[in-house]
Every structure is written in structure tokens, then in C-alpha cells.
C-alpha positions in Angstrom: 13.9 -9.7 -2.0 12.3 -8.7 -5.0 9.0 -8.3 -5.7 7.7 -9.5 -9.2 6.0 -7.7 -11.8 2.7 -9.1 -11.2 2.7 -9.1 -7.1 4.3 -5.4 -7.4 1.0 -4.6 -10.0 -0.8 -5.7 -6.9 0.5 -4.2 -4.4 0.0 -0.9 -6.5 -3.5 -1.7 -7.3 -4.2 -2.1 -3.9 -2.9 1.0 -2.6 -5.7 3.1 -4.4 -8.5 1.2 -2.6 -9.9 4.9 -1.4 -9.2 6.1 -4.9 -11.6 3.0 -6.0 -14.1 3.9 -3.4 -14.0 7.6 -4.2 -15.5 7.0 -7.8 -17.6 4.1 -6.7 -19.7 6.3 -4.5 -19.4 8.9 -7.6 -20.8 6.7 -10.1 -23.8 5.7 -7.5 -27.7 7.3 -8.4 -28.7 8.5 -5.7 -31.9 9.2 -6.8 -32.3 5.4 -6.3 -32.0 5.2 -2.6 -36.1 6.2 -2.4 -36.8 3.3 -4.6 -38.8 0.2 -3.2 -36.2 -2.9 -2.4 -36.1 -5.0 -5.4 -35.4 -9.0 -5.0 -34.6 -11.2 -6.4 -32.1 -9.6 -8.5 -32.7 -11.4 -11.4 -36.0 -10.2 -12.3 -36.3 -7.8 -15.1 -37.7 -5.2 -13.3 -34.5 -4.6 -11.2 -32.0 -1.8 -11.9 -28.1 -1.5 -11.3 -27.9 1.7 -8.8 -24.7 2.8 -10.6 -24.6 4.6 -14.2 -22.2 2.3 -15.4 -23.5 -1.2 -14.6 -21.6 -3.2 -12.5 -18.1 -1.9 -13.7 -17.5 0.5 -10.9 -18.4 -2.1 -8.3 -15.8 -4.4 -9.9 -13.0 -2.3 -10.2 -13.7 -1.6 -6.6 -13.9 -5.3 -5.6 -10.2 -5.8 -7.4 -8.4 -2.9 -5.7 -10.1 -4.1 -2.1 -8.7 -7.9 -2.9 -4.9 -6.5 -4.1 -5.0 -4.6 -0.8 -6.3 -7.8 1.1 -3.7 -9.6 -0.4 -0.8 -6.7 -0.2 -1.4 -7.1 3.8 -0.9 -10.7 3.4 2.1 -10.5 1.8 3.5 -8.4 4.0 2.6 -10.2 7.4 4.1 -13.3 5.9 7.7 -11.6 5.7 9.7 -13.6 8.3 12.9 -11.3 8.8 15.7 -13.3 10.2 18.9 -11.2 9.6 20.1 -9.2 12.4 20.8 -5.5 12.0 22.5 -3.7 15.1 20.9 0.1 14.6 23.2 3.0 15.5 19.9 6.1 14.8 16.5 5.8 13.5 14.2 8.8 12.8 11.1 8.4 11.7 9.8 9.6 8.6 6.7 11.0 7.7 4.9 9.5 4.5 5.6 10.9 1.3 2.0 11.6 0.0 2.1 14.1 -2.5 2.9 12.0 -5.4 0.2 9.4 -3.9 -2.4 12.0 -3.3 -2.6 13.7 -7.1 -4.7 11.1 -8.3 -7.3 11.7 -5.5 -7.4 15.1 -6.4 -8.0 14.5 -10.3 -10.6 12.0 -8.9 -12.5 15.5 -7.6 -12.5 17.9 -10.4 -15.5 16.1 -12.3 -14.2 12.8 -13.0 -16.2 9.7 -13.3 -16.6 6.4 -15.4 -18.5 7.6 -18.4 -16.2 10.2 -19.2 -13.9 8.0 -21.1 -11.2 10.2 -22.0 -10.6 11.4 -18.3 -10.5 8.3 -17.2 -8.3 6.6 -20.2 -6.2 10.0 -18.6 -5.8 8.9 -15.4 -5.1 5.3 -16.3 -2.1 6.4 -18.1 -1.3 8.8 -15.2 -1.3 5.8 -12.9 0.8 3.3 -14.8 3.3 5.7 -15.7 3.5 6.2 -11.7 3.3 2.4 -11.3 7.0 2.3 -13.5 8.2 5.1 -11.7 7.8 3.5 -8.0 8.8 0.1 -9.2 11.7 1.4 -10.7 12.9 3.6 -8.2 12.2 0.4 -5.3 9.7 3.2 -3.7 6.4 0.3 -4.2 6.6 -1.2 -0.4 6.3 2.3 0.7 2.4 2.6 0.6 0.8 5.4 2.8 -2.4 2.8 3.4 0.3 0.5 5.7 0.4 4.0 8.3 -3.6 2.9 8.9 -2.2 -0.2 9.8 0.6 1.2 12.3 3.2 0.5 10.3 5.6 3.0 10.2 8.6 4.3 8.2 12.2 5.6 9.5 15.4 6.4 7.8 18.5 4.5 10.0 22.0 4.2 10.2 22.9 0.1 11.0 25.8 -2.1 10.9 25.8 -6.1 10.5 27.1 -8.4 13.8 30.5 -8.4 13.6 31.5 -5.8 10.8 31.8 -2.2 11.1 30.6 -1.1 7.9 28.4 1.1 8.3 25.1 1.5 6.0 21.9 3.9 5.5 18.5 2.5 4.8 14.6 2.9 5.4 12.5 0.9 7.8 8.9 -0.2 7.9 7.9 -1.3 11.7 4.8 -1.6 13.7 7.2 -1.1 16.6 9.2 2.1 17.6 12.4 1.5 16.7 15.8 2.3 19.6 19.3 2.7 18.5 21.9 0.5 20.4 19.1 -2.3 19.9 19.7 -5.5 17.1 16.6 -6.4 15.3 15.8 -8.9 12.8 15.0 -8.1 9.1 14.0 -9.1 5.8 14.4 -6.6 2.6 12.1 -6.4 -0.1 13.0 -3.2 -3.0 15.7 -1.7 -0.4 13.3 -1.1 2.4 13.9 -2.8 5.3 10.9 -4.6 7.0 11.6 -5.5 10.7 9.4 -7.5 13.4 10.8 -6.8 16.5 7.8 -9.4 18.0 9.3 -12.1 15.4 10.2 -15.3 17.1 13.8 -16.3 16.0 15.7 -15.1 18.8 17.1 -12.1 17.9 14.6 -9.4 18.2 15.3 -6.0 20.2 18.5 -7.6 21.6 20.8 -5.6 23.0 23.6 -4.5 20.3 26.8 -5.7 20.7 29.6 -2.7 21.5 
């Protein structure tokens, strides 16, 4: 399974939901929060409590719906292919190339300064080709909040002896020896072992 252009821009976008947050509470005035209450919003006299209107709040509302709908997309993987697994070590996250942009976000970065931030919207979609290219998209650091988690294995097919190396992302620890079901989307293995088809955590086969 592939994931397309646009659900891939999704699942990217949604993976800098903190990121979004970050210069949402940056582009807040502050100076606002001793102000009286002012309803309803549509009378004249009411003010935007962020410097640049409305536009930090919606880039914030778009990253929190792609991640909403990343999750979705991944709980509605239904793996059905057995896998017998001969090892499987977990992996820590790989965060450094995920993190840089948080860091950027820190050294006096907000909305108004448009070339910094035409910056880092370059420095974002050229990492958008690079994990889309290299099949590294599914593997999103936010999905470890979530208990998901990532391991490199070693795993055959039922009834061949072939023997193959892959990555995993499970909410469930992983034994070798056991047969799991799976689905595959960008060369990352996803696998349920609570999925319902019959197969899951089965003993392997010798």
C-alpha cells in the first residue's frame, strides 16, 4: 500500500501539530488576557488576540484536522497477511530530522516575519519530498503518544523460507516464534495483533 500524494501531504501536515501550536501561542498578545470579555464577536469593538488575525489559529486548525485524520487512517488499516517473526527489536524514534523545525520555531520566529517563515516553509516541503521519497512518512514520532511503537524484524511468509528484514509499527509488544497479521503501507509494516481475522499472535509454524 501506497499512500498518495495528497493523503501523504496530510499525514505530514499533521505530524507538526505541536509545531502549529508552538507558534500559535507565539503569535498570541498577551497583553489581552486583562481585557474585559468581549461578545458577541461581531461587534466592532472586538479585537483578534493574535498579531496576525485569524491566520495562526487556522493554520493551527488544519494541522490538528490532518492529524485527526492521520489517526483515522491508520486505525482503519485491516492487516490480513500473515507474517511468522523470527526477531524483533524495538527501535527508538528517529527525531532529529523531525525535531529541527521545532528548534527554528524558537530562535525568534513568528508569522509576521515573512521571510523566516517563507524559510521554513521551504525547509519543510523539501523534508516532505525527502520522507515521501525515501517511504520514511508512516514513521511519525506523534504515533509513540499514541503507543504505537516501531521495531526492526526479521520474518518469513507461511510456508516459504525466504527470509526478509523490515520495520514494524504495533501498539502491541511484538515475540519472535509468533505469526501476526499485517498490512504494508511505504515498506513499514503495520500489524494488529488484537485484529479479528484469525491469525493474530498464533503460534509460528516450525
Amino acid at each position: 500500500m501506497q499512500f498518495r500524494l495528497f493523503a501523504s501531504l496530510v499525514v505530514f501536515i499533521g505530524s507538526y501539530l505541536p509545531l502549529s501550536l508552538i507558534l500559535l501561542t507565539q503569535d498570541f498578545r498577551y497583553e489581552l488576557l486583562v481585557a474585559s470579555p468581549c461578545w458577541p464577536l461581531s461587534k466592532e469593538s472586538c479585537i483578534i488576540p493574535f498579531r496576525n488575525g485569524a491566520f495562526s489559529l487556522v493554520i493551527f486548525a488544519i494541522c490538528s484536522v490532518s492529524f485527526v485524520v492521520s489517526i483515522g487512517a491508520l486505525a482503519a488499516v485491516k492487516p490480513k497477511i500473515p507474517v511468522d517473526i523470527r526477531e524483533a527489536k524495538h527501535v527508538p524514534a528517529e527525531l532529529m530530522s523531525y525535531t529541527l523545525p521545532y528548534v527554528v520555531s524558537f530562535m525568534s520566529l513568528d508569522y509576521h516575519e515573512t521571510g523566516k517563515f517563507v524559510g521554513l516553509l521551504i525547509f519543510l516541503s523539501w523534508m516532505f519530498v525527502i520522507t515521501y521519497r525515501s517511504g520514511q512518512l508512516i514513521l511519525n514520532p506523534l504515533f509513540s503518544v499514541l503507543g504505537w511503537r516501531l521495531y526492526e524484524i526479521k520474518y518469513v511468509f507461511p510456508g516459504s523460507e525466504n527470509e526478509y528484514v523490515g520495520r514494524v509499527l504495533s501498539r502491541s509488544l511484538l515475540e519472535p516464534g509468533r505469526r501476526y497479521p499485517h498490512s504494508a503501507i511505504q515498506d513499514i509494516l503495520i500489524i494488529k495483533p488484537n485484529n479479528k481475522d484469525g491469525v493474530d499472535g498464533n503460534t509460528a509454524r516450525p
